[in-house]
C-alpha positions in Angstrom: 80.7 64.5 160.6 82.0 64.8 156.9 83.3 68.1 155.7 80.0 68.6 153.1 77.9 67.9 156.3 79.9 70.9 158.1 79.7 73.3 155.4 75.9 72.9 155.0 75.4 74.0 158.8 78.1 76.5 158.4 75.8 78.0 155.7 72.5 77.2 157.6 71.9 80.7 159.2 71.6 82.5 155.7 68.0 81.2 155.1 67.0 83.3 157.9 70.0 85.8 157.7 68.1 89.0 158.2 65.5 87.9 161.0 69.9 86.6 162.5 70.2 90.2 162.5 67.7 91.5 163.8 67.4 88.8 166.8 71.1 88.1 167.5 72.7 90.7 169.8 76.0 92.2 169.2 79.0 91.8 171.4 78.9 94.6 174.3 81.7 97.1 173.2 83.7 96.5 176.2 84.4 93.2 175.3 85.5 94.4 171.9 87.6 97.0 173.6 89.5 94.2 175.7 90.1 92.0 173.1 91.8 94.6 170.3 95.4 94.7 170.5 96.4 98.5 171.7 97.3 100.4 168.8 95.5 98.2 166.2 95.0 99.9 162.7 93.6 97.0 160.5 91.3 94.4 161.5 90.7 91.4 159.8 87.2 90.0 161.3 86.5 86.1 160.4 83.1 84.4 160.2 81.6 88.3 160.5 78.2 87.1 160.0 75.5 90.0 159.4 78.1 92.0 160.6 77.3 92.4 164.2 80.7 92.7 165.4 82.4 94.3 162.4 80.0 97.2 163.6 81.8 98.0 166.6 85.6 97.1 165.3 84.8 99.6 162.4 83.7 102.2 165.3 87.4 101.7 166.7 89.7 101.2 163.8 91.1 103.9 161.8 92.2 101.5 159.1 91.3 98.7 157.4 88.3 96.6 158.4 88.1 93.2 156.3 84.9 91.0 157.1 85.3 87.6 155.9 82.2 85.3 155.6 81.4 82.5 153.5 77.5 82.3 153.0 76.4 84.7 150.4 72.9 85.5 152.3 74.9 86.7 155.3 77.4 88.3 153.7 74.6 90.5 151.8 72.9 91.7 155.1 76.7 92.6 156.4 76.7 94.7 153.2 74.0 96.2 153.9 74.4 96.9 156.9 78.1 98.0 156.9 78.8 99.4 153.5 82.1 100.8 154.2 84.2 97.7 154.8 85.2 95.2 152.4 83.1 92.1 152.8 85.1 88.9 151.0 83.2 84.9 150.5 86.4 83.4 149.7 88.7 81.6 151.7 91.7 84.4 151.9 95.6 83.4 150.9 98.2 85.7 152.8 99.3 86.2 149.2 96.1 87.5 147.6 94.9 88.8 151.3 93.4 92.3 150.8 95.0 93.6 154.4 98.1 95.4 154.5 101.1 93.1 155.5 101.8 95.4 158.7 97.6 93.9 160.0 97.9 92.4 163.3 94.5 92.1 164.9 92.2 89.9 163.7 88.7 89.0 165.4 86.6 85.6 165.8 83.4 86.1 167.6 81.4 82.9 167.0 81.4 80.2 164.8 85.4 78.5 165.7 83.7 75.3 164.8 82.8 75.7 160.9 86.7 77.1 160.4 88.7 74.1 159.5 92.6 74.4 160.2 
């Protein structure tokens, strides 16, 4: 598959991004729970969708919560829907990241297969 044939499935979901939202359950919390490190302050949440899951990390974090995702028409309902985090399209560089340096949780629910290396 080429890489213009993975982005445009990657990016597929956003024409129904809202009915995602309202359809797609989130994670349970306890699976949230297990998988944050103990003691984590900042959270940096890849792929985050409508937000679903950056939901529950924000619940449990005291710091930062960062929700990277690429489609536009996603990233608007996460907005929406979880206006107190930063919500980023671009692909982040440690150098221009917007998490603290000291941020060692990060979260990936779904979607491993439309992150390339």
């Amino acid at each position: 598959m080429t890489d213009s044939c993975i982005a445009a499935r990657a990016r597929s979901f956003g024409a129904v991004a809202d009915c995602y939202e309202r359809f797609r359950p989130a994670p349970p919390g306890q699976a949230v729970d297990w998988a944050l490190p103990t003691g984590a302050i900042d959270v940096l949440d890849l792929g985050a969708g409508t937000g679903a899951a950056t939901r529950l990390l924000r619940e449990r974090v005291p710091g930062k919560v960062v929700a990277v995702e690429p489609d536009a028409r996603m990233r608007a309902v996460l907005v929406r829907r979880v206006p107190d985090v930063l919500a980023v399209g671009a692909v982040l560089r440690r150098s221009r990241s917007p998490m603290p340096p000291s941020t060692r949780s990060l979260s990936r629910r779904h979607g491993t297969g439309w992150i390339s290396p």
